[in-house]
N, C-alpha and C positions, 0 to 999 in steps of 0.2 A: 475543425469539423465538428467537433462535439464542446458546447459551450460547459456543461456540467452533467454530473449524473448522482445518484444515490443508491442505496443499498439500506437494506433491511436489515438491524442486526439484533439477536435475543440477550446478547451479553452484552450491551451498550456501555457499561464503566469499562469493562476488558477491553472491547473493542476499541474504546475512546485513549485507552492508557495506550493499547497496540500500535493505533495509525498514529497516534502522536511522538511515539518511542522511532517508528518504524521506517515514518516516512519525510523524519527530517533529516538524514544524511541525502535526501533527495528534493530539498530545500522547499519544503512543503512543511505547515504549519496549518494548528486550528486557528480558523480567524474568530468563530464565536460559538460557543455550544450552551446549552440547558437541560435540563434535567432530562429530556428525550431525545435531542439530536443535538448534531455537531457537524458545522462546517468546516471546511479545509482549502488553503490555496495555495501556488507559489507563495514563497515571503518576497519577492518582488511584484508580487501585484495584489491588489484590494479584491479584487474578485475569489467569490469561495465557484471549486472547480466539482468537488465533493464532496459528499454527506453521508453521513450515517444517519440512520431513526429507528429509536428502539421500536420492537416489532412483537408479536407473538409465535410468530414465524418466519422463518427465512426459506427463501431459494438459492442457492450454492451459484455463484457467479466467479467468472476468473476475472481478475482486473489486470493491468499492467502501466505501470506509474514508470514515466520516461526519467533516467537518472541523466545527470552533468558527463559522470565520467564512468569507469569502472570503477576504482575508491568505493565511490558513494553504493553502486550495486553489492561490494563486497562488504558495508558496513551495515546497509540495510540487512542484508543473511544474516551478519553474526548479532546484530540485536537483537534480532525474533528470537533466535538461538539461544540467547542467553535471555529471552524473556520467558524460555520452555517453551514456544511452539514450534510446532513441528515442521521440519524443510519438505517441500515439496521440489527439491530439484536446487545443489550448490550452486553459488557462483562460477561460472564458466561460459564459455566459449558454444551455443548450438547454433552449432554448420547446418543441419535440416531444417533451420528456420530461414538461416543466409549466412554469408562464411562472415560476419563482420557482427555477428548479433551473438550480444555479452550478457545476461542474465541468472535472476535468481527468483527459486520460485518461498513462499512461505503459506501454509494455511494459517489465516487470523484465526481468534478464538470463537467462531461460528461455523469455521470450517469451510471460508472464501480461497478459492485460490490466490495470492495477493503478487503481482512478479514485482520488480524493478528491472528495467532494459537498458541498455545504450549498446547504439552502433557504433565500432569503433573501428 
């Protein structure tokens, strides 16, 4: 449904250390970045899915990055964690989304909602 999208970030090296820290237990990888942006994809396919561009300002966006398993939702949480950003919401189990959907929330350092999901 949705080929790629982008996001506007004011802390582009944070940002870029974060999504790259953040969103490889969710086997996603920068494919090529420069001084103002940075792409992102599966590491199974060539195609960048995501971007970052540094900005002068941001609009606050929620994203949510589909994970393999639970694991990978539970390691994306405790990187952010241990990178000092803030949780938006542990790893666990939200039944008012669907009894089968596993999630975790983190604000990146521009203050994006960022999840990882899997239904399991």
């Amino acid at each position: 449904m949705v080929d790629h999208f982008e996001i506007k970030v004011m802390n582009f090296k944070e940002c870029l250390n974060f999504y790259s820290d953040v969103l490889s237990p969710l086997q996603i990888n920068v494919k090529w970045s420069d001084a103002n942006a940075a792409g992102f994809g599966r590491t199974s396919e060539k195609n960048v899915r995501f971007l970052i561009e540094k900005s002068d300002k941001v609009q606050n966006c929620h994203i949510a990055f589909s994970a393999p398993d639970k694991d990978a939702v539970d390691s994306f949480h405790s990187r952010g964690i241990a990178r000092g950003c803030k949780s938006n919401g542990a790893a666990g189990f939200r039944t008012h989304y669907a009894p089968n959907y596993y999630a975790a929330f983190l604000f990146d350092p521009d203050g994006n909602n960022i999840e990882a999901v899997v239904y399991i």
